[in-house]
LUMTI-546131 format. One record per atom (N, C-alpha, C): y, z, x; residue in three letters. Coordinates in steps of 0.05 Angstrom, whole numbers, padded with zeros to 5 digits, always signed. Layout:
YZXAla;...
END
This chain:
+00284+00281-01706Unk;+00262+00266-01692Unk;+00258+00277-01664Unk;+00232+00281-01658Unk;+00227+00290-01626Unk;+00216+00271-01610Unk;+00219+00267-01590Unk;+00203+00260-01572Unk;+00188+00268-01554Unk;+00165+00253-01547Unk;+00140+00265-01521Unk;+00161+00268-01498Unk;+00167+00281-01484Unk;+00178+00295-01457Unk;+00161+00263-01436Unk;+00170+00252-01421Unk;+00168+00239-01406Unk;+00148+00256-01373Unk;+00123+00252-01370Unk;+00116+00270-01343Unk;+00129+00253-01326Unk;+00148+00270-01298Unk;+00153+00267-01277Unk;+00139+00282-01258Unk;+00134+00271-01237Unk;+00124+00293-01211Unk;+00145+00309-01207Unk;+00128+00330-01198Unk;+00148+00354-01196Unk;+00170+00348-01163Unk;+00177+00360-01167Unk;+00201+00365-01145Unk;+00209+00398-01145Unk;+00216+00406-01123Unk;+00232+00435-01119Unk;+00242+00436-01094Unk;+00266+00463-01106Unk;+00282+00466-01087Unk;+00290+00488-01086Unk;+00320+00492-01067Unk;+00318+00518-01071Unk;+00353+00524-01064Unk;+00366+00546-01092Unk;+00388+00549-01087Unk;+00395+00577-01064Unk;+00417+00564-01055Unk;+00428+00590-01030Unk;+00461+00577-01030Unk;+00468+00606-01017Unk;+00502+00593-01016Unk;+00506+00607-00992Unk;+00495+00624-00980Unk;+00500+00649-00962Unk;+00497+00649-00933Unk;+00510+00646-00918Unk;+00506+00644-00890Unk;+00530+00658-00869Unk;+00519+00674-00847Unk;+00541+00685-00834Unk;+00562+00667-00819Unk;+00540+00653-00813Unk;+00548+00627-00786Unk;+00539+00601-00788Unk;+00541+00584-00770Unk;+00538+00552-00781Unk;+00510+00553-00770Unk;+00497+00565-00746Unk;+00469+00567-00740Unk;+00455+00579-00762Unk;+00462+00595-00774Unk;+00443+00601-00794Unk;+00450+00585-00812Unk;+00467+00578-00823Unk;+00462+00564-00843Unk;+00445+00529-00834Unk;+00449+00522-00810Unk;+00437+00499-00803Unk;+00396+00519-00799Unk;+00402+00532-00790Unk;+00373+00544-00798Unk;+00359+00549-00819Unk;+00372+00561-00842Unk;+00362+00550-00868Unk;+00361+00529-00883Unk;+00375+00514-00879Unk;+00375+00484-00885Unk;+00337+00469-00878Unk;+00346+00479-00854Unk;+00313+00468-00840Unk;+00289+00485-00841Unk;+00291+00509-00846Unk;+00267+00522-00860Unk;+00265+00516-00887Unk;+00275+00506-00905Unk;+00277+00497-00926Unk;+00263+00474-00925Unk;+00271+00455-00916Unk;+00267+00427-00911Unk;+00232+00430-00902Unk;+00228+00448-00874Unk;+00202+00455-00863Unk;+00175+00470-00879Unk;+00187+00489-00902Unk;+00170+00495-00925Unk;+00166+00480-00942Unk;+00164+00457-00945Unk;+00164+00428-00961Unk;+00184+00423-00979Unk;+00201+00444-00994Unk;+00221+00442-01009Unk;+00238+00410-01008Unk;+00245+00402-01034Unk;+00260+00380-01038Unk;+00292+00379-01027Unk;+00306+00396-01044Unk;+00334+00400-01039Unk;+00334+00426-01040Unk;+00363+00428-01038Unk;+00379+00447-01020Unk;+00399+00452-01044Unk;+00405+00465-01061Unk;+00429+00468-01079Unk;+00444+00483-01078Unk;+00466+00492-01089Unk;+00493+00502-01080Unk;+00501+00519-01116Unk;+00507+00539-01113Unk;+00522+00550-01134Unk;+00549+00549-01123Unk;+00577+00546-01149Unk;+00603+00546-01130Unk;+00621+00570-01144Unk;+00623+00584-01126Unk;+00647+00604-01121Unk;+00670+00597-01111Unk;+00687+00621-01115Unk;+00708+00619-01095Unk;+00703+00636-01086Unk;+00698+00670-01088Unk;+00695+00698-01068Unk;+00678+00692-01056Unk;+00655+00682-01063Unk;+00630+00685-01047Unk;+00620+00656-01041Unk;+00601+00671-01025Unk;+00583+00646-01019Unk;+00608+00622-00994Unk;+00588+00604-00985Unk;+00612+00581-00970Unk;+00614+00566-00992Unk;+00635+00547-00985Unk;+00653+00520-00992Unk;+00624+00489-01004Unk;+00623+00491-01028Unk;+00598+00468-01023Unk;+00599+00446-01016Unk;+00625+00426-01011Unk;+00621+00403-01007Unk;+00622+00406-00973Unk;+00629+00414-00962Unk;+00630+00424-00932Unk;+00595+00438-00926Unk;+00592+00446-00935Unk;+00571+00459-00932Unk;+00531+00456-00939Unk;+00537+00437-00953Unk;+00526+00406-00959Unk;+00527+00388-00947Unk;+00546+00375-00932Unk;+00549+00358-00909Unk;+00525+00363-00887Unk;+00542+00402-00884Unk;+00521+00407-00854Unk;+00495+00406-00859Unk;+00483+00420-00882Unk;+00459+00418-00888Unk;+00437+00394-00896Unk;+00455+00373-00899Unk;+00447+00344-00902Unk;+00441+00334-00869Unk;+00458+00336-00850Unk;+00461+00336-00824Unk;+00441+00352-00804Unk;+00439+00372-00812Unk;+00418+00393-00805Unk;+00385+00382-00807Unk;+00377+00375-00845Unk;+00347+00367-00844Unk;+00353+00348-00854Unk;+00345+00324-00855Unk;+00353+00295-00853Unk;+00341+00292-00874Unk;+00312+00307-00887Unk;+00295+00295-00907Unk;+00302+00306-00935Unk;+00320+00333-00935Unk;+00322+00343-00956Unk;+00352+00329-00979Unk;+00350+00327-01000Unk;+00367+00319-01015Unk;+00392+00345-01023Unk;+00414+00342-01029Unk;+00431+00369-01021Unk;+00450+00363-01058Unk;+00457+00387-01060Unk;+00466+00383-01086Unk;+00483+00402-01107Unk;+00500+00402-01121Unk;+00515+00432-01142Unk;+00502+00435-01157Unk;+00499+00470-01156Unk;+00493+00473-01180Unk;+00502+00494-01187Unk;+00510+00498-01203Unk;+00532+00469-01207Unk;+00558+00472-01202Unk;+00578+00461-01206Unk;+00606+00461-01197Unk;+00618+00467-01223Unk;+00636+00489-01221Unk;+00647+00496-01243Unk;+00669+00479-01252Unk;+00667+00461-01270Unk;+00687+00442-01283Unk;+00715+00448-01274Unk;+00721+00465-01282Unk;+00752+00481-01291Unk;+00771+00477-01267Unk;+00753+00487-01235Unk;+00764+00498-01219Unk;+00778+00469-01196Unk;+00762+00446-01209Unk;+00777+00416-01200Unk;+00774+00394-01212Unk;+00803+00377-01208Unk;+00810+00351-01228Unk;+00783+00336-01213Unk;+00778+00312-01243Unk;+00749+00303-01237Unk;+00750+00285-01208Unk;+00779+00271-01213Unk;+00784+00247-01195Unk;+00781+00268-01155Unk;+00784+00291-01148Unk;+00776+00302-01137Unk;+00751+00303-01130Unk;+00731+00310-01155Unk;+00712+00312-01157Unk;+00688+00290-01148Unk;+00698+00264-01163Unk;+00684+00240-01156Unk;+00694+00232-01128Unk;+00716+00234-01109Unk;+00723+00228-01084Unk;+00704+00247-01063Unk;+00694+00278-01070Unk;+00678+00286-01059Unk;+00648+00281-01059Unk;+00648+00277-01080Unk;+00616+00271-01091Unk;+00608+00231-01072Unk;+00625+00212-01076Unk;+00629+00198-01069Unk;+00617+00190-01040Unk;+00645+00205-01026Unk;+00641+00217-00999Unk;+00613+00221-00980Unk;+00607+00246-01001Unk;+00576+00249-00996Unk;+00557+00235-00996Unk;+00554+00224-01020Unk;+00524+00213-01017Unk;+00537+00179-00999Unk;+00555+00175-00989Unk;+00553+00153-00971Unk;+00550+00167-00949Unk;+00562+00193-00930Unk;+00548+00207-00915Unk;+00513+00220-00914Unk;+00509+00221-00935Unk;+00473+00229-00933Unk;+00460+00203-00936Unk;+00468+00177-00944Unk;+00460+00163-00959Unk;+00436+00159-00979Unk;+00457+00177-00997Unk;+00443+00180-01021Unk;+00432+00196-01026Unk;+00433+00218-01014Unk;+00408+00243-01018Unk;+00434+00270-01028Unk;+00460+00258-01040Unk;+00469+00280-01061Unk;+00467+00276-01089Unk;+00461+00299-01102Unk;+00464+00305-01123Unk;+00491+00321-01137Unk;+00509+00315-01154Unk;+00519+00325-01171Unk;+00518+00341-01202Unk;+00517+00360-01188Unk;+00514+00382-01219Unk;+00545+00395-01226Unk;+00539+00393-01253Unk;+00566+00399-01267Unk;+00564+00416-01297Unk;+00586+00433-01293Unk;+00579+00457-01316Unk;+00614+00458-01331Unk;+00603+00477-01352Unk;+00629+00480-01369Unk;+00652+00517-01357Unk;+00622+00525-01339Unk;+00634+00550-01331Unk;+00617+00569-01338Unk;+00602+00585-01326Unk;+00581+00613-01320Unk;+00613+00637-01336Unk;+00598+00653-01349Unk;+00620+00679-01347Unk;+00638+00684-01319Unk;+00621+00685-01301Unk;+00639+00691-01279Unk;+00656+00680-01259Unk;+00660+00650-01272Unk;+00672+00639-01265Unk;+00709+00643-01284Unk;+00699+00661-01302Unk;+00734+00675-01299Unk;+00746+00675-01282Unk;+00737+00698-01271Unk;+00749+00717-01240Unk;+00764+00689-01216Unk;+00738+00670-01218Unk;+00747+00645-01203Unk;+00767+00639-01204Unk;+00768+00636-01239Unk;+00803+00616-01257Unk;+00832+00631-01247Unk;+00818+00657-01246Unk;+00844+00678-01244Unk;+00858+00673-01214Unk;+00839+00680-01187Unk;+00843+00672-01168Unk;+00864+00639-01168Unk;+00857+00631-01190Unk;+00870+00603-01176Unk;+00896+00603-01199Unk;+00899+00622-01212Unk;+00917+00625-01233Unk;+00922+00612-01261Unk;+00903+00597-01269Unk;+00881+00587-01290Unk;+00875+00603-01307Unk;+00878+00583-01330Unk;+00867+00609-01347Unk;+00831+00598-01358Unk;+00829+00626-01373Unk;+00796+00624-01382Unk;+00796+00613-01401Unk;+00798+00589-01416Unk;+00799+00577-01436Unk;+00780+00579-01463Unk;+00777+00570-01494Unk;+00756+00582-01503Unk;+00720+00565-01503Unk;+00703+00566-01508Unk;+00682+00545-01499Unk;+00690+00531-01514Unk;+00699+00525-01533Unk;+00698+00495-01542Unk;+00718+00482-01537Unk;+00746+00489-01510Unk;+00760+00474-01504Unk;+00741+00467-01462Unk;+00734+00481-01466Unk;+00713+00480-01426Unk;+00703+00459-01440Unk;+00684+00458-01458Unk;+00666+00440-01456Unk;+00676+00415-01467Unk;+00697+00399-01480Unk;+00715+00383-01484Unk;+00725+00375-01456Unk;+00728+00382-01442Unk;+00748+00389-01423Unk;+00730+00375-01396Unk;+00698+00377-01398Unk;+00676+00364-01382Unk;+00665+00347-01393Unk;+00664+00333-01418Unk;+00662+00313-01433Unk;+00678+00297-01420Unk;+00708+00303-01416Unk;+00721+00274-01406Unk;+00724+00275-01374Unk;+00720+00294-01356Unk;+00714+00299-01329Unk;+00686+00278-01324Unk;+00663+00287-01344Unk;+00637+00272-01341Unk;+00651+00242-01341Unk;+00663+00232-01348Unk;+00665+00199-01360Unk;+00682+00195-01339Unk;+00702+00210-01335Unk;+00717+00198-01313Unk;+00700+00191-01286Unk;+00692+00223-01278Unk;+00670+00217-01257Unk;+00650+00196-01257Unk;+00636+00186-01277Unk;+00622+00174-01284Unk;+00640+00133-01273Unk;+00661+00136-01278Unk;+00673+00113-01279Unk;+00688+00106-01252Unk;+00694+00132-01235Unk;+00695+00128-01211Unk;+00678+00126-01189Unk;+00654+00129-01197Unk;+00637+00132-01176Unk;+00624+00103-01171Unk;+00632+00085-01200Unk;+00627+00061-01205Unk;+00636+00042-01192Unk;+00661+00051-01184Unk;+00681+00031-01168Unk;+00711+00029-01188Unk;+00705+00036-01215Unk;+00729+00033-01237Unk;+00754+00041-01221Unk;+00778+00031-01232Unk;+00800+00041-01231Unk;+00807+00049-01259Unk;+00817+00084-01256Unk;+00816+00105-01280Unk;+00845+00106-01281Unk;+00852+00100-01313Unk;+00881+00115-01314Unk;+00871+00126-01342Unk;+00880+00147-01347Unk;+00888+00160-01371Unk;+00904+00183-01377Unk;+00918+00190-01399Unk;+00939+00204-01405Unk;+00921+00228-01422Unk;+00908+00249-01410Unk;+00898+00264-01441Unk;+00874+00265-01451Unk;+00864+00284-01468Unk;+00874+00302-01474Unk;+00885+00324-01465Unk;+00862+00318-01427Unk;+00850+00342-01421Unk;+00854+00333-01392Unk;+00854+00325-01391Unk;+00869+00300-01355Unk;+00890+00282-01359Unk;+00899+00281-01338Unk;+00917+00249-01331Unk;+00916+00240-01306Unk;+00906+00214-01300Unk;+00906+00208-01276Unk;+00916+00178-01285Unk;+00934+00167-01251Unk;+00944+00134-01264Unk;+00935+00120-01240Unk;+00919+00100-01237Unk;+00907+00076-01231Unk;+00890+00093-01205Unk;+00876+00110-01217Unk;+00853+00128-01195Unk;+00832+00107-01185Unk;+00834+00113-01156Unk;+00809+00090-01152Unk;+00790+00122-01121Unk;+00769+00121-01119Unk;+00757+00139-01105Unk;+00738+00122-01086Unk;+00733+00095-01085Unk;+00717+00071-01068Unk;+00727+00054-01059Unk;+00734+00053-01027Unk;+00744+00040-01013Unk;+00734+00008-01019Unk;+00752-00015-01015Unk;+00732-00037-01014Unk;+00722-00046-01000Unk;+00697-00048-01000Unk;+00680-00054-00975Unk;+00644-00031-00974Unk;+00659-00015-00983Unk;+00648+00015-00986Unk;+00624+00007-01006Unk;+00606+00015-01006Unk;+00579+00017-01029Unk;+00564+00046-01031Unk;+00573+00059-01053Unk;+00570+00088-01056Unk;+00545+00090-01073Unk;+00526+00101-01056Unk;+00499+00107-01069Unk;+00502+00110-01089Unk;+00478+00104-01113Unk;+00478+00124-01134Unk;+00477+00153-01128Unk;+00500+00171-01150Unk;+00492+00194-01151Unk;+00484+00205-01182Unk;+00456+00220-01175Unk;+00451+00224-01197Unk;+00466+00250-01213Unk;+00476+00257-01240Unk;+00491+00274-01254Unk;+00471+00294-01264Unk;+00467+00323-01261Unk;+00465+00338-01264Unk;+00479+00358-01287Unk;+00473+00365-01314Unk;+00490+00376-01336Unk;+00477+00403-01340Unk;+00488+00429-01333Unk;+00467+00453-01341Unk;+00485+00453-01368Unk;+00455+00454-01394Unk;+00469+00464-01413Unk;+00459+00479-01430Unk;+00460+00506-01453Unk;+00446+00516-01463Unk;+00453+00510-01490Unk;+00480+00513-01502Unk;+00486+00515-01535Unk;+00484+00482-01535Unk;+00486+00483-01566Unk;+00481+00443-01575Unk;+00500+00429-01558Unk;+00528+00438-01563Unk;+00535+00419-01562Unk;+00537+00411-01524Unk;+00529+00428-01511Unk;+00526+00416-01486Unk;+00500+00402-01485Unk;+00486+00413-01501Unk;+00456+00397-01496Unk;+00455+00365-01513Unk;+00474+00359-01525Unk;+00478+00343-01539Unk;+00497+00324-01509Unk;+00513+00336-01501Unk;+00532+00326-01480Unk;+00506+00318-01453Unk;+00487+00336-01452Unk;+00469+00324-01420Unk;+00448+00311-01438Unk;+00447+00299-01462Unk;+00424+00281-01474Unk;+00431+00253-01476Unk;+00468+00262-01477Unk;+00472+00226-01476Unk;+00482+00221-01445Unk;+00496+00241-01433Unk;+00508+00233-01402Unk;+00489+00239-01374Unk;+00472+00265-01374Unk;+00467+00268-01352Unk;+00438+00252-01348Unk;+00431+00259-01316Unk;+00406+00247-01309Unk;+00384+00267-01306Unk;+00394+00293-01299Unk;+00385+00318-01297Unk;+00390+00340-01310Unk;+00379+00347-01335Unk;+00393+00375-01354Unk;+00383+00398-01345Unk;+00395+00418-01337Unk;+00388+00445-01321Unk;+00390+00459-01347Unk;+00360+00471-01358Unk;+00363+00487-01375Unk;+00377+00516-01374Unk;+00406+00526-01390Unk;+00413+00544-01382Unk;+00400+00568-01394Unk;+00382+00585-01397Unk;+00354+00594-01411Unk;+00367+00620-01401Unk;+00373+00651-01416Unk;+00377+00668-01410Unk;+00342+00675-01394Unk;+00339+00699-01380Unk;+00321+00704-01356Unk;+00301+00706-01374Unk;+00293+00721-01393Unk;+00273+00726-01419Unk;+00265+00705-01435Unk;+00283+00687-01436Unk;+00267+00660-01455Unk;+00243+00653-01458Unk;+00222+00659-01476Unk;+00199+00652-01467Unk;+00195+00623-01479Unk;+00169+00612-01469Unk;+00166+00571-01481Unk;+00162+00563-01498Unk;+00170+00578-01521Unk;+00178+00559-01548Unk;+00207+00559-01551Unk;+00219+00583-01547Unk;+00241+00579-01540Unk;+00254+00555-01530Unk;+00246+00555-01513Unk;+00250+00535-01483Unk;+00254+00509-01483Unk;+00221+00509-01503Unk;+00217+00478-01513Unk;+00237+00477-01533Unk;+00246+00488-01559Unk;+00268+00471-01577Unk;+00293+00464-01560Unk;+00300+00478-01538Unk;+00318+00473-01524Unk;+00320+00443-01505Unk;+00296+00441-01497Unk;+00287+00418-01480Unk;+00293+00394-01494Unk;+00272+00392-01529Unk;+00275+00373-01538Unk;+00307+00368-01555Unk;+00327+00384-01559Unk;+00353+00379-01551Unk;+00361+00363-01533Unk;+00350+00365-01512Unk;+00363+00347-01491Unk;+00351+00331-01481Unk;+00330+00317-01500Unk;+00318+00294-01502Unk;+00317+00285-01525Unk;+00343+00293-01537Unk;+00337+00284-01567Unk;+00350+00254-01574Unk;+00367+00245-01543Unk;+00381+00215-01548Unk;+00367+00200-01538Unk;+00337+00209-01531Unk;+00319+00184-01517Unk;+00316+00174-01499Unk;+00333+00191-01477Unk;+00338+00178-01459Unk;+00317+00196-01429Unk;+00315+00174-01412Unk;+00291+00194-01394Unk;+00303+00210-01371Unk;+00307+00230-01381Unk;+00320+00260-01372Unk;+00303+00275-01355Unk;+00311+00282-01333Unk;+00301+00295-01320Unk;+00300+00324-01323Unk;+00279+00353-01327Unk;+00297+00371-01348Unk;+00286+00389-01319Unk;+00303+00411-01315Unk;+00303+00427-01287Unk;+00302+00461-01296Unk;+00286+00476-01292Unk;+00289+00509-01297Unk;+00291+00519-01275Unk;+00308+00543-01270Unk;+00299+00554-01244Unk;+00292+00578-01244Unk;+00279+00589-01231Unk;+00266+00615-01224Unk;+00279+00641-01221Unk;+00267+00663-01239Unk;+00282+00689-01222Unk;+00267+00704-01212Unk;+00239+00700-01215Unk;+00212+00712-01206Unk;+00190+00703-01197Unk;+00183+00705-01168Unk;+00159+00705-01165Unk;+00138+00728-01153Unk;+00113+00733-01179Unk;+00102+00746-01178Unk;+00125+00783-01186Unk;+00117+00798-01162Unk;+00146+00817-01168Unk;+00166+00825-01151Unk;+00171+00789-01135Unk;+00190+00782-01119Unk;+00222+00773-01142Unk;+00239+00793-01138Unk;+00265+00778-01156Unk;+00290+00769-01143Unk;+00310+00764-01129Unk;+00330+00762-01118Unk;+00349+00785-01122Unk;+00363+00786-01089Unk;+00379+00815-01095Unk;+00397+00821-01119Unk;+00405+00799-01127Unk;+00423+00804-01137Unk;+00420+00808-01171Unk;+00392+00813-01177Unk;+00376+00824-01202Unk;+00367+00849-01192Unk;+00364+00859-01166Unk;+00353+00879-01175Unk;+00363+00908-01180Unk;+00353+00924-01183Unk;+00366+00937-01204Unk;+00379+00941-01241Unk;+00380+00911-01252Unk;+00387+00901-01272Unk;+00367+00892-01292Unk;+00345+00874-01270Unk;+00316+00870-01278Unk;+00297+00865-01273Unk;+00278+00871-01272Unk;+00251+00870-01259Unk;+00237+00853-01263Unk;+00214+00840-01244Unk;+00194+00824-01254Unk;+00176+00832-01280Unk;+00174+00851-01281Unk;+00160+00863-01310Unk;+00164+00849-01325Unk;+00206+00849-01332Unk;+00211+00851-01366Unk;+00209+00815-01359Unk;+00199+00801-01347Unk;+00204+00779-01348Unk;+00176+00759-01350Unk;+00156+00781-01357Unk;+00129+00772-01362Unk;+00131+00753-01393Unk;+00121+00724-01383Unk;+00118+00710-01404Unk;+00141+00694-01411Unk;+00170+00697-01391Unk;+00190+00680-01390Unk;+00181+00653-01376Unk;+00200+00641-01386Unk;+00198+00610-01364Unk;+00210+00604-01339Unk;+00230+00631-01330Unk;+00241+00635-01314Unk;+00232+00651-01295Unk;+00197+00661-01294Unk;+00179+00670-01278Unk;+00147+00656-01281Unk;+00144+00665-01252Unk;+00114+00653-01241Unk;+00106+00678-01229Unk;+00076+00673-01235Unk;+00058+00699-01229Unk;+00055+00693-01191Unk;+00052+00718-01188Unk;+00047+00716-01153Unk;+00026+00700-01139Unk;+00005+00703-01158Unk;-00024+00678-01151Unk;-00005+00655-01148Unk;-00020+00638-01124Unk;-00007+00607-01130Unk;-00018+00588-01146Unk;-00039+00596-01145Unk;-00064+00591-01165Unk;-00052+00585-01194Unk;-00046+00610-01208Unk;-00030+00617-01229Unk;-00013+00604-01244Unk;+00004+00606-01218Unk;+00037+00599-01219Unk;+00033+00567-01225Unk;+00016+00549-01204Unk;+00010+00527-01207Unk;+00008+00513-01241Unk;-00012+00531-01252Unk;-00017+00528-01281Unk;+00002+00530-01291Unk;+00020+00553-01294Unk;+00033+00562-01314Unk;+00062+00536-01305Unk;+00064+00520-01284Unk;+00086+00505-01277Unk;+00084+00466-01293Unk;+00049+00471-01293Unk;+00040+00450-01309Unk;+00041+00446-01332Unk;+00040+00475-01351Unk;+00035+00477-01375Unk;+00062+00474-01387Unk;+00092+00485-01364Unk;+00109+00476-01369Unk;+00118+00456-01374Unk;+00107+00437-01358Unk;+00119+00412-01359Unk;+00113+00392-01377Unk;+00088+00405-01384Unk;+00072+00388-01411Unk;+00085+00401-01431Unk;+00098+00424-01434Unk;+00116+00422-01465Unk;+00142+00428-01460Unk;+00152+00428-01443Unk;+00182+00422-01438Unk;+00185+00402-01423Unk;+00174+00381-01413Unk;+00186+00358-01390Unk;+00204+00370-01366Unk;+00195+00397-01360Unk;+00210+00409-01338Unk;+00194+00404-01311Unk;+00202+00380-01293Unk;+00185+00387-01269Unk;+00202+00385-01248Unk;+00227+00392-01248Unk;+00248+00401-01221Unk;+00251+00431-01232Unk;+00238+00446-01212Unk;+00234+00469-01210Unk;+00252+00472-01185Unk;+00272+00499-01191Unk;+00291+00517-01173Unk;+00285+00546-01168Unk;+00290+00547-01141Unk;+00287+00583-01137Unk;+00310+00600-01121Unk;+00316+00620-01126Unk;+00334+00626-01104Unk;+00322+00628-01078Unk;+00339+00624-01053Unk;+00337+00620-01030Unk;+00311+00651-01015Unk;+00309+00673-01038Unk;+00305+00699-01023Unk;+00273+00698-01032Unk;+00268+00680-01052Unk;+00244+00666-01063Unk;+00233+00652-01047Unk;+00241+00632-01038Unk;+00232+00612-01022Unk;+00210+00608-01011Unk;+00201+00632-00997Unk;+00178+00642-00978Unk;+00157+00642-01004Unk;+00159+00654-01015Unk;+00132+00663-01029Unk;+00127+00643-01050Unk;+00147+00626-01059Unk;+00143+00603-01071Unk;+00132+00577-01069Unk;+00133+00581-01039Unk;+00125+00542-01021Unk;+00101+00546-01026Unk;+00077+00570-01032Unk;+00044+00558-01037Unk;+00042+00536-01063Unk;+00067+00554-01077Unk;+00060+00541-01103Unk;+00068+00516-01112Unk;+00097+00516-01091Unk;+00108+00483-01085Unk;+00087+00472-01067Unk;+00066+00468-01054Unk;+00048+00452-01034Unk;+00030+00449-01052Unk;+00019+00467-01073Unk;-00003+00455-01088Unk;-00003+00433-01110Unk;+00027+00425-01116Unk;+00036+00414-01131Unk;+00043+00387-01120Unk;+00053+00389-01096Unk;+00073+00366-01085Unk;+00058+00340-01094Unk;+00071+00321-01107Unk;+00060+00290-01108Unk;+00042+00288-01133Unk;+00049+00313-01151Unk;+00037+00311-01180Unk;+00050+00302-01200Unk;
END
């Protein structure tokens, strides 16, 4: 059974992790915020990039209007009850303007596991493994007191909310691409980040989408960008060009004009209207985020 994709007004944002200093990074925060952009999101490393829950703070602190957020946080690399004490944290410091995104693990988040002496486990024990991270988190952020023994955690009488304390909603974020994660962000998350190799073009896209609206539930569905026009981020280039990416869902034509359409037509057959770009995007993207805003 499928369902009609729910229209949301669009929203966008834009991921970055990169900053020399705390002025620049409090400077991009606010040129961000100043190009109309929504939020601010975070990929998480350990080599690279800064620290995201630190680093999210400032940038919450920095532009007051922008919403700040992971994307996502690699499951593996911390216990959930950690996880929900930071997340927690936050959105009673922004009040309310964090988002939590949560994954089973990118390839390169090996190298991460290794660093911390972890091992790379196989996907169908990662993604087991954020099934009960999701629930736990889910149950602390509530106010629950969490104990459990297993399979895949143990924590005994976890509590992450002070009393007295009233911890915004935070909304959950699930990037997922194979079923059974898309099965996992159809019944848990609020936001499913399609994980769409760079070439996917929109039929593709769409069986993927309606996966993760296949429990009925009104899902917010998120793509992000590796192209605009034959603007790509450094860290594609060389590997791939705006070319081979003509007719993906993971590119917009340089017109804003264009791009506008082709962001609509998205959304009308995938329910995708939180649109992401990398931070090196940004600039040439906000026409196409302003023609949209409040649709």
């Amino acid at each position: 059974m499928t369902t009609t994709p729910h229209i949301r007004p669009f929203r966008f944002g834009v991921v970055a992790a990169q900053a020399p200093t705390g002025s620049a990074w409090t400077d991009l925060a606010r040129r961000v915020e100043s190009l109309g952009f929504d939020t601010l999101v975070m990929p998480d490393t350990v080599a690279h990039g800064l620290a995201v829950f630190p680093a999210l703070a400032h940038a919450a602190l920095a532009a007051p209007r922008l919403r700040v957020g992971t994307y996502v946080l690699a499951n593996d690399l911390r216990h959930p009850v950690a996880v929900a004490k930071e997340a927690a944290t936050l959105s009673v410091l922004t009040g309310g303007r964090f988002e939590l995104g949560l994954g089973a693990g990118r390839p390169a988040a090996e190298a991460d596991l290794a660093m911390l002496g972890r091992a790379w486990d196989a996907p169908g024990v990662r993604v087991a493994r954020l099934e009960q991270s999701v629930a736990m988190v889910r149950a602390l952020l509530a106010g629950e007191t969490v104990t459990v023994d297993g399979p895949h955690y143990a924590a005994r009488e976890a509590r992450v909310v002070s009393p007295g304390v009233e911890v915004p909603p935070v909304p959950l974020l699930v990037a997922a691409a194979g079923p059974r994660m898309l099965r996992l962000a159809a019944r848990e998350a609020d936001v499913v980040a399609l994980g769409v190799p760079p070439q996917t073009g929109l039929d593709d896209a769409a069986a993927l989408a309606a996966q993760a609206q296949a429990a009925g539930r009104d899902v917010e569905v998120n793509v992000n960008l590796m192209a605009v026009g034959d603007v790509v981020p450094r860290y594609l280039a060389g590997r791939l060009d705006a070319a081979a990416l003509d007719g993906s869902v993971a590119a917009v034509a340089g017109d804003p004009a264009r791009a506008a359409e082709q962001l609509l037509e998205r959304r009308e057959r995938l329910g995708a209207s939180y649109v992401l770009v990398a931070g090196e995007l940004a600039e040439a993207f906000a026409p196409v985020a302003a023609r949209l805003a409040g649709r």
